[in-house]
N, C-alpha and C positions, 0 to 999 in steps of 0.2 A: 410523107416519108420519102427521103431519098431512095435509090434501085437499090442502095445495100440493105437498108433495114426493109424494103418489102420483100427482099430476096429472104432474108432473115426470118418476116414476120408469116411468107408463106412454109418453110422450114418447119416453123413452132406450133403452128396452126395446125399442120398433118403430125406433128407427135405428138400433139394433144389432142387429138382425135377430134376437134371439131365440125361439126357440122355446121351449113348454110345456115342458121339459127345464132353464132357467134360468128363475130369478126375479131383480128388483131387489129389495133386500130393504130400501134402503135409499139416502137423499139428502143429503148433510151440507153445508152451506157453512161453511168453517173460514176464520176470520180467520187472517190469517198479518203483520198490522203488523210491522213499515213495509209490506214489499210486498202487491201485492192478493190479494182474497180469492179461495181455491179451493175447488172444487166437485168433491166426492168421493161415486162412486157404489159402491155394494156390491153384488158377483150373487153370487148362491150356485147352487148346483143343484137345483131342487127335490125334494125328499125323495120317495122311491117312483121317481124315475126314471132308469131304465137310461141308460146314454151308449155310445155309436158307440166301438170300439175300433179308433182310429186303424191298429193293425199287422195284425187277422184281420178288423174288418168286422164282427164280433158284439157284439149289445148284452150289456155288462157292467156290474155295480154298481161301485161304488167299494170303492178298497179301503183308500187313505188319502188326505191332501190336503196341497197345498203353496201357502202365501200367496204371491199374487202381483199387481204391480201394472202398470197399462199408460199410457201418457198416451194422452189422447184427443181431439178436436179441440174446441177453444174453444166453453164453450156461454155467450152472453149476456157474452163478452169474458171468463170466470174459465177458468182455467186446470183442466181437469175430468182426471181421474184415474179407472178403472175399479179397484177393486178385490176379488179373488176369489180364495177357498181353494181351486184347481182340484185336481180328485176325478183321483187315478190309479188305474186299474183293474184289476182283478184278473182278469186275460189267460187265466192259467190255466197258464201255463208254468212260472210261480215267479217272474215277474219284470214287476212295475206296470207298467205303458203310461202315460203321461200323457195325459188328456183332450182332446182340440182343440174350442178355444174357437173360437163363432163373432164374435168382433168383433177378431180377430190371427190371424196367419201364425202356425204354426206354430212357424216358426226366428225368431218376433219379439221381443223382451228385454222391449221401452221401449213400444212405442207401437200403438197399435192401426194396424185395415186401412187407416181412411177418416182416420187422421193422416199415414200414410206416402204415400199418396192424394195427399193435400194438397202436401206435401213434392216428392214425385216431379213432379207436375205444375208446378211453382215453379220444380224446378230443369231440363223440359226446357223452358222459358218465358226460357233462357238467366239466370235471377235468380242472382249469385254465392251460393255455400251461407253467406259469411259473412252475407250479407242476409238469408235463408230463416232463419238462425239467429237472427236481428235480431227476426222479424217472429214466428214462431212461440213464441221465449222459450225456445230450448233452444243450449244449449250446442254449437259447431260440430262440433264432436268426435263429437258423439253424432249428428247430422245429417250426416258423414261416415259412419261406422260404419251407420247405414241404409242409406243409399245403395248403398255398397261393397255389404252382403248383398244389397241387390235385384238390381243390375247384375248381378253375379255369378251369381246363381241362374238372370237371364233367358238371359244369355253363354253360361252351361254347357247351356243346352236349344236356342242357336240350331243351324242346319241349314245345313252350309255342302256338301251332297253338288252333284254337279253345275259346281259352280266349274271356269274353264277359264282366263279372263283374270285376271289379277293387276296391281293396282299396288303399288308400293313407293314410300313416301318416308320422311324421316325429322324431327322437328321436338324442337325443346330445352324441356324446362318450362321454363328463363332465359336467357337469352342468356347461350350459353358456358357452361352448365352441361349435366348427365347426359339423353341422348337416348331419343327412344324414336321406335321403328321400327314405321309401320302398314300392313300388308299389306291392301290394297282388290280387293273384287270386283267389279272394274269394270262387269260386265253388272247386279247388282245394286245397285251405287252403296252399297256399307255396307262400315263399318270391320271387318275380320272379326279381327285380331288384331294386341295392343300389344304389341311385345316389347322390353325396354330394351338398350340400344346401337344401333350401326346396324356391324355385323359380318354376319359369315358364319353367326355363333352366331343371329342373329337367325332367318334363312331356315331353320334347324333348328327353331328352336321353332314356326314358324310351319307346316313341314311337318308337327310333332305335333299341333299343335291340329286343323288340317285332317284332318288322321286320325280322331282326337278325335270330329269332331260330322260326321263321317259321308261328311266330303270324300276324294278320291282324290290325293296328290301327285303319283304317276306320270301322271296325267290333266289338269294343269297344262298348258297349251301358250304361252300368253304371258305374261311378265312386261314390263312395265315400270319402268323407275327410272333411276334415274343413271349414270352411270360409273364410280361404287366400286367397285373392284377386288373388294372385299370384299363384295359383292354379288354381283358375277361370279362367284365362289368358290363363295358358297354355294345359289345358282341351279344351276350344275352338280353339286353335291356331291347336293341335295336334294329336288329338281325338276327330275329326267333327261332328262324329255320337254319340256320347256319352252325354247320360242325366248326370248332376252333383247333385247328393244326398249330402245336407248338412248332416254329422254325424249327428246323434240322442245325441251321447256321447257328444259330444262339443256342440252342440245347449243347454242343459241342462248345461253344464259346464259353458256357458256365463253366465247365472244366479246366478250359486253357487256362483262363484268368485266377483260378485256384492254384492249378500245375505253378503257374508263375510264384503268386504267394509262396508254396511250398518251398520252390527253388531258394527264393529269397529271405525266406527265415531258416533254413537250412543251413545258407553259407554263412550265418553269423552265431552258429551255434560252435565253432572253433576254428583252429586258424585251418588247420587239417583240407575241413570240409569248405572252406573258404576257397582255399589252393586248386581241391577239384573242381568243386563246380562255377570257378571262375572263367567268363567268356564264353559259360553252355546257354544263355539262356533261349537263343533258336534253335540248339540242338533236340531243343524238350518241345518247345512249342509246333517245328514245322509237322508237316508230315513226315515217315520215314522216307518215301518217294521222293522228296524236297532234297533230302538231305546231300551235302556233297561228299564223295567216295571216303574223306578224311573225318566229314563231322558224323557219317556212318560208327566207324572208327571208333572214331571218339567215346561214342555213344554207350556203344556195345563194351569199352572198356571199364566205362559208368558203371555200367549195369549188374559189376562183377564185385561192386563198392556196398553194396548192401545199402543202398540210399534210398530215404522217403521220397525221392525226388523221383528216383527212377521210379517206384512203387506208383506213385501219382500218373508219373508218366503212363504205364502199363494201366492205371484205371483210364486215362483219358483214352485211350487207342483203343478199350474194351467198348469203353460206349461208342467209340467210330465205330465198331465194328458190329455192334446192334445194329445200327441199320441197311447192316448187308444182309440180316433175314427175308427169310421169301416171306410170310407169313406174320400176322400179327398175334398167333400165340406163341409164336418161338421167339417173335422181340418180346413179348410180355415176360416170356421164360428167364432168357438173356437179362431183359432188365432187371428180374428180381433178383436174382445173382449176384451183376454186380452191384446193385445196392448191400446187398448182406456183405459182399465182401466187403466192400468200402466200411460200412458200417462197425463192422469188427477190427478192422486194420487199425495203425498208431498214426494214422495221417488226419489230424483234425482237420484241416484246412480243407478235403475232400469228404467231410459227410456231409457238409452245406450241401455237396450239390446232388449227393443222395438224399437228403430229406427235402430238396429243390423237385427232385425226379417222381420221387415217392407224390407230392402232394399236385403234381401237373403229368401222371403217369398216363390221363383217359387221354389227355390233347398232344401227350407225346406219340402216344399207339396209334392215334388218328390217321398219323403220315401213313401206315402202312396200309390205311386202307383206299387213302386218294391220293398216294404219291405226288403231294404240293410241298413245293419250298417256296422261300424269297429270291431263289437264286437271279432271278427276275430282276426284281428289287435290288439287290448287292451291285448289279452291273449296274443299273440307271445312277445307282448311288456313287457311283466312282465318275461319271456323267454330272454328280450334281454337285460331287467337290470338287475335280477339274474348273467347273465355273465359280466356285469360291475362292477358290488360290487365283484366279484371273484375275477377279474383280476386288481380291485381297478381304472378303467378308462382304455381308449386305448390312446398312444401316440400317433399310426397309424391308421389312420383311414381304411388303406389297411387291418388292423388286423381286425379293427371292420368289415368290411365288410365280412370278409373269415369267422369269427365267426356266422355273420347272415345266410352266404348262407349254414356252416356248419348244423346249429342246425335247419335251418329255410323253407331252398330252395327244400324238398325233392327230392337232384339229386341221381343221382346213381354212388354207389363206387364199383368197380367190386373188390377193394382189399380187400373190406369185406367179402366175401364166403372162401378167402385164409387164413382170420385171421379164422373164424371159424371153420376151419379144421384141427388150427394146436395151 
């Protein structure tokens, strides 16, 4: 090697942490016109030196070698390549060990430590992976395929023993496409497991995994989620000791989405009622607190019109207002109230969600005795559409999960301390 490429090859040599046991043997810049030029490094093993055998711990010689290449992180903006005939050693059992190299994982194919490094940190920085593939020069597919293996290997080594609260929700890679269902520890605020559909099958998987890394299902005592039946199934099928908390969010959201209906078959029952409650439909839905000083106004001048809408309205703020009791026999009280009123009133569109309350009344009253919500969940969920509108939907739903567990599952990346230092 000329003084530049050994000045060079000692450079590489200390950022790849090598030891006296490897050599840089060698420096190449290869024109590749039209596209730019790459920078290709060669290590061999130094001759005379034993290697660390990956499966017993004892240093062994080589016993044969296998060409292999790694990408490595951009030196001087060329596209740099580690290259090396890694020595498999001869164990002693009858069967080669492959060496472990110090500048890649192990189980890494393509790219070195302090590339995936780079990568990892990119994509928990919320950057979509088609941009990370944009920027680094690597194919998405293969910046997939990393990921998934990191994710994966962090996932299978988290520690979920001790879990007691649970959330459940469930959210679409597309609108109106195949779901996936994620089970949160709510005391620890991380996504512990993505199970696709939102069934009863789900709460099974989710009871294995929990097993899995060290959790107890029998030792479950609250879930919360929705009022899927099919949730209810598998909560008692799977998680025996576990009380079911109806969300507070969805219990309230039965109503909105009724309040809406009401509004909306309302205005087409003459031109009149057309005229009024044209351009209310957030005045009904916000909270009053939401409202601005005019759609107050507005509201309150509603309210003077003798409308089903309004009436609706006033049933949904009743049931927000069940759960400002101290006690769960003054919400039990409260809630049968306004069920009877609902019940009796001329507003069909809201007894749906009194014979909805009436029939999930024990999992509703539950909240009042472990004050649990999703509200956990709601924020992670705004975290997990943020990265849908980025990456404009997921084709694979293997992607959408590696993305939750990335941003979601707070596991530990040992390659992170490596990006940091370098």
């Amino acid at each position: 090697m000329n003084p530049q490429s050994q000045m060079l090859a000692a450079l590489i040599s200390k950022s790849l942490n090598l030891g006296p046991e490897w050599t840089v043997v060698d420096v190449e810049m290869r024109e590749c016109d039209p596209e730019p030029d790459e920078l290709h490094v060669y290590v061999e093993r130094t001759p005379g030196h034993a290697l660390k055998c990956p499966k017993c711990g004892a240093m062994h010689g080589a016993y044969d070698t296998r060409k292999r290449t790694w990408r490595h992180l951009d030196i001087w903006q060329y596209k740099t390549y580690i290259h090396c005939e890694v020595p498999r050693l001869d164990c002693g059992d009858g069967k080669p060990v492959t060496a472990e190299v110090p500048w890649a994982a192990p189980d890494a194919k393509h790219f070195t430590a302090l590339f995936e490094a780079q990568v990892l940190v990119m994509a928990m920085s919320s950057m979509p992976v088609a941009g990370i593939a944009g920027v680094v020069r690597e194919h998405d597919t293969r910046i997939w395929a990393m990921l998934g293996r990191i994710v994966s290997k962090a996932h299978a080594e988290a520690d979920f023993s001790g879990v007691t609260d649970v959330g459940v929700d469930e959210t679409a890679r597309r609108r109106g496409h195949n779901y996936l269902t994620s089970f949160v520890d709510l005391d620890g605020e991380r996504v512990m497991v993505c199970a696709l559909g939102r069934d009863a099958g789900t709460v099974a998987e989710f009871a294995r995994e929990l097993e899995a890394h060290g959790g107890d299902p029998g030792a479950v005592a609250v879930v919360t989620c929705d009022l899927s039946p099919a949730f209810a199934k598998g909560v008692a099928e799977h998680l025996p000791n576990a009380e079911r908390v109806a969300d507070r969010f969805h219990v309230i959201q039965l109503a909105t989405r009724q309040l809406d209906k009401v509004r909306a078959a309302e205005a087409k029952e003459s031109k009149e009622k057309r005229a009024l409650l044209s351009r209310t439909k957030y005045i009904w839905l916000k909270n009053e607190s939401s409202l601005t000083e005019g759609q107050a106004e507005r509201k309150r001048s509603l309210a003077k019109e003798h409308l089903k809408t309004s009436r609706a309205c006033a049933m949904k703020e009743a049931l927000q207002a069940v759960y400002e009791c101290g006690t769960r026999e003054e919400a039990e009280s409260e809630l049968d109230a306004l069920c009877s009123w609902i019940m009796h009133s001329n507003v069909p569109q809201m007894k749906a969600v009194a014979k909805t309350i009436r029939e999930n009344k024990a999992e509703i009253l539950n909240y009042f005795d472990h004050r649990l919500t999703n509200a956990v969940l709601e924020g992670m969920n705004s975290v997990i559409q943020s990265a849908k509108r980025q990456a404009r939907g997921f084709s694979n739903l293997e992607y959408f999960k590696t993305i939750i567990y990335l941003k979601l599952g707070k596991l530990h990346f040992p390659q992170l301390p490596a990006c940091a230092t370098h």
